[in-house]
MARMAR-566426 format. One record per residue: residue number from 1; residue in three letters; chain; x, y, z of N, C-alpha, C in turn. Coordinates in steps of 0.2 Angstrom, whole numbers, plus 5000, padded with zeros to 4 digits. Layout:
# residues N
+-----+--------+--------+-------+--------+------+--------+---------+------+-------+--------+------+
: num : residu : chaine : neast : nnorth :  nup : caeast : canorth : caup : ceast : cnorth :  cup :
+-----+--------+--------+-------+--------+------+--------+---------+------+-------+--------+------+
: NUM :    ALA :      A :     X :      Y :    Z :      X :       Y :    Z :     X :      Y :    Z :
...
+-----+--------+--------+-------+--------+------+--------+---------+------+-------+--------+------+
***
This chain:
# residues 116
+-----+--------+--------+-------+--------+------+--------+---------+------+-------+--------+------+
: num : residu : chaine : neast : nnorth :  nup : caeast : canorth : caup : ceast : cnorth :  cup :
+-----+--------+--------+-------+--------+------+--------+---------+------+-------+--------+------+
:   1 :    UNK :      A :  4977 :   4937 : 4966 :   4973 :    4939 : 4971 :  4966 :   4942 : 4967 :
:   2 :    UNK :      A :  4960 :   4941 : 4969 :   4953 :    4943 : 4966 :  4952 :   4948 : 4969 :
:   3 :    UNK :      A :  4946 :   4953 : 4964 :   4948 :    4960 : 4968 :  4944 :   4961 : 4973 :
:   4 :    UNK :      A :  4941 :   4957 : 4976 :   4940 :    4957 : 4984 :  4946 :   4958 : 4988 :
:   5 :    UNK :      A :  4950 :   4955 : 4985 :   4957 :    4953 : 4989 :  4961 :   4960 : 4991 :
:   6 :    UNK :      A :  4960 :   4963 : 4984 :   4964 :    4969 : 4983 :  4960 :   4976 : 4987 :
:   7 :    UNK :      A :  4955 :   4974 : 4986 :   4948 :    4981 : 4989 :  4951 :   4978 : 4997 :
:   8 :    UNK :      A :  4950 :   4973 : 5001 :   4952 :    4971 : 5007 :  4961 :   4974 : 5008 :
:   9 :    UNK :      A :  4965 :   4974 : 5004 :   4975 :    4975 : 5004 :  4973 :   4983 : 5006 :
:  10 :    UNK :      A :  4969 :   4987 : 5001 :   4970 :    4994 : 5000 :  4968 :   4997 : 5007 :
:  11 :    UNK :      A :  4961 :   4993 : 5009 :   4957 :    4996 : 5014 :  4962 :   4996 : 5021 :
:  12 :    UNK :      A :  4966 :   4988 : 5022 :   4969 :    4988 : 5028 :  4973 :   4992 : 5027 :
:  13 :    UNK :      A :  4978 :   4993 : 5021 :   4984 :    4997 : 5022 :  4983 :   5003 : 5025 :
:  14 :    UNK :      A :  4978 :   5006 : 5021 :   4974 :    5013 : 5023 :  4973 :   5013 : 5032 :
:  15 :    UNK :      A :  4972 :   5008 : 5035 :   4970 :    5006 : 5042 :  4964 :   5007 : 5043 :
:  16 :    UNK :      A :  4958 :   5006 : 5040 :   4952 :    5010 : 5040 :  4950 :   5002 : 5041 :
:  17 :    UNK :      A :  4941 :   5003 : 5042 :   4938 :    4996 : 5046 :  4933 :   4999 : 5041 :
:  18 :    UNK :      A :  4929 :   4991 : 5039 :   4922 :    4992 : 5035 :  4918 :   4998 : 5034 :
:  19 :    UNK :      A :  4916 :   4999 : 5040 :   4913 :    5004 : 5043 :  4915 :   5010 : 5043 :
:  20 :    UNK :      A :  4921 :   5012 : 5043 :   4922 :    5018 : 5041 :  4922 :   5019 : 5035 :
:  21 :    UNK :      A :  4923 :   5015 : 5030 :   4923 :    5015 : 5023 :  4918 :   5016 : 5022 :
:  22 :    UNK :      A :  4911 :   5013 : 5025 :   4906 :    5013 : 5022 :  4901 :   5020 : 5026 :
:  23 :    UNK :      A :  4905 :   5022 : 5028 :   4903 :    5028 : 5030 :  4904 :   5035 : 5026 :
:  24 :    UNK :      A :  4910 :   5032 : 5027 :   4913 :    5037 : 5021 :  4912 :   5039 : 5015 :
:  25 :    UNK :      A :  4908 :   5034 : 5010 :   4905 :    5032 : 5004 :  4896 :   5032 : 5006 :
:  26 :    UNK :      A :  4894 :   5031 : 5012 :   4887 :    5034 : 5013 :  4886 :   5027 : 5010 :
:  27 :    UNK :      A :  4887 :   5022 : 5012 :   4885 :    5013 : 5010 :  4885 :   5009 : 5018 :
:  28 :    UNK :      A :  4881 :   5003 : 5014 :   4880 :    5000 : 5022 :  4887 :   4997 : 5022 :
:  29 :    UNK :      A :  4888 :   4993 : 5030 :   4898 :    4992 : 5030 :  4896 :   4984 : 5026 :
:  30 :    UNK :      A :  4888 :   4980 : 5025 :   4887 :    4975 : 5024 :  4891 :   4974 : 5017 :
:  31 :    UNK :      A :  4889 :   4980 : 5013 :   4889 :    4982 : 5006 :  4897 :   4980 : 5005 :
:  32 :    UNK :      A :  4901 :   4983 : 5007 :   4908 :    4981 : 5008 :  4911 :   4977 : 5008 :
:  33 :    UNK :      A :  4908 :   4972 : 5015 :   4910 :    4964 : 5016 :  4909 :   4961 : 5007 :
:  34 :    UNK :      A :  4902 :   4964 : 5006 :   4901 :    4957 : 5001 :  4909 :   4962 : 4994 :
:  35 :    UNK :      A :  4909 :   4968 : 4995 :   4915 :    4967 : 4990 :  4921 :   4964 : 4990 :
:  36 :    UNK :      A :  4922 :   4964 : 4996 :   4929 :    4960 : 4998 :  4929 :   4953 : 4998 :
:  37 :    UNK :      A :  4922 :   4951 : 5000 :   4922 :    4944 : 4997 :  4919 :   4940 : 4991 :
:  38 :    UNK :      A :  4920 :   4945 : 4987 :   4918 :    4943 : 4980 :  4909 :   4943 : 4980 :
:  39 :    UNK :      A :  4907 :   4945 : 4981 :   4900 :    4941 : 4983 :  4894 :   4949 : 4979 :
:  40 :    UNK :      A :  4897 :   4953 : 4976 :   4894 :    4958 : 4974 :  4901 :   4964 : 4972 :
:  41 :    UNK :      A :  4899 :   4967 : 4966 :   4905 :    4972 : 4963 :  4901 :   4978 : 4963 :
:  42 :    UNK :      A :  4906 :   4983 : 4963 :   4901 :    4990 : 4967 :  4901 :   4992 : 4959 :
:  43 :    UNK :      A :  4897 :   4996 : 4958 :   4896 :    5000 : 4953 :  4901 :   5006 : 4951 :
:  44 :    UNK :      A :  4900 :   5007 : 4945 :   4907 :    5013 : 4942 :  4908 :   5018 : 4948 :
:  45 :    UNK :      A :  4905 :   5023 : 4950 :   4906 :    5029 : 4953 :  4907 :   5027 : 4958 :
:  46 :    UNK :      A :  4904 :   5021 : 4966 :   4908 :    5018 : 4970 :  4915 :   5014 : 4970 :
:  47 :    UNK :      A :  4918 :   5011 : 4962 :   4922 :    5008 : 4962 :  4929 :   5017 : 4961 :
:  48 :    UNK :      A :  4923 :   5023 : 4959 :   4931 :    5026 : 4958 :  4932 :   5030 : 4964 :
:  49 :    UNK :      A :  4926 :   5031 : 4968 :   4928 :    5032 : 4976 :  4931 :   5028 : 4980 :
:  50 :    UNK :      A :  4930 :   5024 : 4979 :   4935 :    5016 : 4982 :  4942 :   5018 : 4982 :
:  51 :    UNK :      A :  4944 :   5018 : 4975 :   4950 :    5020 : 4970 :  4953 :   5027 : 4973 :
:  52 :    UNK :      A :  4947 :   5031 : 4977 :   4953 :    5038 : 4978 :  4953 :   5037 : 4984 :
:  53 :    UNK :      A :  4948 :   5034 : 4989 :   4950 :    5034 : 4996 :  4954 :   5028 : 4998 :
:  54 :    UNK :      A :  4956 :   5025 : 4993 :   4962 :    5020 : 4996 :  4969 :   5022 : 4990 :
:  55 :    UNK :      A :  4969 :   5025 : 4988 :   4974 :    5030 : 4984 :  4976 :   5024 : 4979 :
:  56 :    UNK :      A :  4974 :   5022 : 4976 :   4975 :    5015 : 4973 :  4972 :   5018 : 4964 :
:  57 :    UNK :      A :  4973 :   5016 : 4959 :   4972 :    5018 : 4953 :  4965 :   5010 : 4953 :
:  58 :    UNK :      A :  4961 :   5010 : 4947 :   4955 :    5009 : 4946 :  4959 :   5003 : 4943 :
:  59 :    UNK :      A :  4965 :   5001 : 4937 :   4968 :    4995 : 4934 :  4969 :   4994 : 4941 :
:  60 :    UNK :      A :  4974 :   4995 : 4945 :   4975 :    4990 : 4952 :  4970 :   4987 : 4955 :
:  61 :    UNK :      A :  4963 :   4991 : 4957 :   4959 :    4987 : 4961 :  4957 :   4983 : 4956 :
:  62 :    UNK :      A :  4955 :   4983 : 4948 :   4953 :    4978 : 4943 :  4954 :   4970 : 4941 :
:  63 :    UNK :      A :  4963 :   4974 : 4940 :   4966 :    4969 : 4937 :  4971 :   4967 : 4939 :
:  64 :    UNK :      A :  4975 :   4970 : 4946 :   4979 :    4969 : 4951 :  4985 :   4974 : 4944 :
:  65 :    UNK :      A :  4985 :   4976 : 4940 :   4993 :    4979 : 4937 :  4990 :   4985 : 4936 :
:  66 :    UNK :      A :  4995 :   4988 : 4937 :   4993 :    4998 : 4937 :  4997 :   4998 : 4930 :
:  67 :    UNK :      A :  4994 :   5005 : 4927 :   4994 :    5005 : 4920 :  4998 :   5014 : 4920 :
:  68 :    UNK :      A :  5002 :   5015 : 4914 :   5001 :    5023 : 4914 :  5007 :   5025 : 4919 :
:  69 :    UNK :      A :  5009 :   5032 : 4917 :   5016 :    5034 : 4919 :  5018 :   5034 : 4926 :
:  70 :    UNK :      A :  5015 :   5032 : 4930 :   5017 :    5032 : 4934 :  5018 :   5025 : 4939 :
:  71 :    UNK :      A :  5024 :   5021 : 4940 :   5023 :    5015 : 4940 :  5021 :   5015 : 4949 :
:  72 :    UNK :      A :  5020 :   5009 : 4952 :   5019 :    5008 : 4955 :  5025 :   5008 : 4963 :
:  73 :    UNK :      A :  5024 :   5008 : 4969 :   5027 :    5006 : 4975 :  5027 :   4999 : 4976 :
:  74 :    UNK :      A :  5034 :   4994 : 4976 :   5034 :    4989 : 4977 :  5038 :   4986 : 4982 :
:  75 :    UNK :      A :  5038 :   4983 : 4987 :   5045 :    4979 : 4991 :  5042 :   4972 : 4990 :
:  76 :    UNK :      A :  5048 :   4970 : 4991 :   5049 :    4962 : 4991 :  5054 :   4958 : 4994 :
:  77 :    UNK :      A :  5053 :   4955 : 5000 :   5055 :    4954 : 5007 :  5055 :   4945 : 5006 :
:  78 :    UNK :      A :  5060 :   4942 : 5007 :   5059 :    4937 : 5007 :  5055 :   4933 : 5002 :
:  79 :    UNK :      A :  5054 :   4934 : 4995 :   5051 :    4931 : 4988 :  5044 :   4935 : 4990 :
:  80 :    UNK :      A :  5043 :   4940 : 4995 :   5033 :    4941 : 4994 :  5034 :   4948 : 4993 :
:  81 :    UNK :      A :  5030 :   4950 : 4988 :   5029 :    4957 : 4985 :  5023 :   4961 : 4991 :
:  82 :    UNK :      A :  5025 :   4967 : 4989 :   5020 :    4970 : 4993 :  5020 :   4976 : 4991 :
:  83 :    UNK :      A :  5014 :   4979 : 4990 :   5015 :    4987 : 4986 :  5013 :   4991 : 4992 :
:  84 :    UNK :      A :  5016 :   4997 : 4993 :   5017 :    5001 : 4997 :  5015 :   5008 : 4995 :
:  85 :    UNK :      A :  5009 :   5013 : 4998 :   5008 :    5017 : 4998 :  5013 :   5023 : 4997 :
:  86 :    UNK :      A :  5013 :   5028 : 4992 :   5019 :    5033 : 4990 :  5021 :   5036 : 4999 :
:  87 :    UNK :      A :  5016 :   5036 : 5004 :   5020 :    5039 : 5011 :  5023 :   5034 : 5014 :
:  88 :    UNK :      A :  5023 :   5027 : 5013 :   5027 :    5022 : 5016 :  5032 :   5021 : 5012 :
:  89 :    UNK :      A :  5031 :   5023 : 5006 :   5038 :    5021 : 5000 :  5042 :   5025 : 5002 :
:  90 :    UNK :      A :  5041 :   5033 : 5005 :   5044 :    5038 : 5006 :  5048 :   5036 : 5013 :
:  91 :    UNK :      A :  5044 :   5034 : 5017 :   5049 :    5031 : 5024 :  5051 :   5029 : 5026 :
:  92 :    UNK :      A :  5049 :   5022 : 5020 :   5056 :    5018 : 5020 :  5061 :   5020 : 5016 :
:  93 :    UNK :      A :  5062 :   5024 : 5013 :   5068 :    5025 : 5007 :  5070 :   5030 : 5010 :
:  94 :    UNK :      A :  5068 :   5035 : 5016 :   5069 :    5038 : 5021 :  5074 :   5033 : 5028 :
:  95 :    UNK :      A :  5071 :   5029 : 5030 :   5074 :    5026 : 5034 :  5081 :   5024 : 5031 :
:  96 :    UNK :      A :  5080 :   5020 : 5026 :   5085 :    5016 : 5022 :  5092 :   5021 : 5021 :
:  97 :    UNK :      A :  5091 :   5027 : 5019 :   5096 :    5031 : 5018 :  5100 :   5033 : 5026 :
:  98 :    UNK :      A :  5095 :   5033 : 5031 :   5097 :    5033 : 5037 :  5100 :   5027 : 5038 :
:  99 :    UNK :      A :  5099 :   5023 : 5039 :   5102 :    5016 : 5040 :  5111 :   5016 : 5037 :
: 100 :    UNK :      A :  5110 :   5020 : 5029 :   5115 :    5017 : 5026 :  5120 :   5023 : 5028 :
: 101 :    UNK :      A :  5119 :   5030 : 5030 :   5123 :    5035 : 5032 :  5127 :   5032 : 5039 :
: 102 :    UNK :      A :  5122 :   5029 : 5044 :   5124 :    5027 : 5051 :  5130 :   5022 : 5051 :
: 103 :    UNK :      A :  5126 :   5017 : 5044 :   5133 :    5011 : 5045 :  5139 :   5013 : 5042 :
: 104 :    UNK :      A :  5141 :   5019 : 5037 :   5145 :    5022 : 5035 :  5150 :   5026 : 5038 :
: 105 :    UNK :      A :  5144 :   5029 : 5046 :   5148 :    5032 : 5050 :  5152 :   5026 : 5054 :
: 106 :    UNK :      A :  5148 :   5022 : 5055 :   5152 :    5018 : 5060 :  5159 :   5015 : 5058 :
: 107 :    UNK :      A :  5158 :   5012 : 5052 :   5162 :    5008 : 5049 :  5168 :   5014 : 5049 :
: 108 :    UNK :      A :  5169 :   5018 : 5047 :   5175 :    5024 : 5047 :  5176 :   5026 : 5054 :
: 109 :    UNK :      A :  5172 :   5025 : 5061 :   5173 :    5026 : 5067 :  5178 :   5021 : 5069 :
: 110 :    UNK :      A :  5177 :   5014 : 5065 :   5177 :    5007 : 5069 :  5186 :   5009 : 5063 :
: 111 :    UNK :      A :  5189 :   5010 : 5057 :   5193 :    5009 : 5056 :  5197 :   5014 : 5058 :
: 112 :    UNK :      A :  5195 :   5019 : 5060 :   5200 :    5026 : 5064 :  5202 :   5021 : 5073 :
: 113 :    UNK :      A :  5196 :   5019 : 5075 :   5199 :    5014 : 5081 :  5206 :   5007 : 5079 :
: 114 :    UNK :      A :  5202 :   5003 : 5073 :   5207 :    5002 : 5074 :  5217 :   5004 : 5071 :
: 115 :    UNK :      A :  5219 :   5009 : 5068 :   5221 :    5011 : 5067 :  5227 :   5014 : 5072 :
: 116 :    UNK :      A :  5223 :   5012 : 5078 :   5227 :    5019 : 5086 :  5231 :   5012 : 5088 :
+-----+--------+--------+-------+--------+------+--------+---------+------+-------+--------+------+
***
């Protein structure tokens, strides 16, 4: 992925539209566009705005690999990777744990039934 691709991944995740980034950052939403499609790379200070308003580390939007102690949020569904934001990681690993305490009830439900 080129770092249009990734400037584009962080933005959607975030749910945000051109325009509000480029609002946000006090740039036109064009300025943007041409990030995401490769067609202009922003300058230092708007690359490290970029970086916090999409909660993303500066190596990620770079060179697609996060560097430094704290590794990244990743699932991987069907052979496709996809890195998930620390409040998505936290509710799926929240559901997940839901998920596994219910199938646990049930199965001890289901073997006291059949038992009787």
């Amino acid at each position: 992925m080129t770092f249009g691709g990734r400037l584009k991944q962080a933005r959607t995740r975030k749910r945000l539209t051109q325009s509000q980034v480029a609002e946000k950052l006090g740039i036109d939403f064009t300025t943007i566009s041409k990030y995401e499609n490769d067609r202009s790379q922003p300058d230092y200070d708007t690359l490290l705005r970029l970086a916090a308003l999409y909660d993303v580390s500066v190596d990620w939007l770079l060179s697609g690999q996060r560097h430094g102690d704290r590794p990244g949020n990743r699932i991987i569904i069907n052979g496709e990777s996809e890195e998930l934001t620390d409040e998505e990681a936290l509710h799926l690993r929240d559901s997940l744990e839901m998920y596994r305490l219910l199938k646990a009830k049930r199965m001890r439900e289901a073997a006291k039934e059949s038992k009787k």
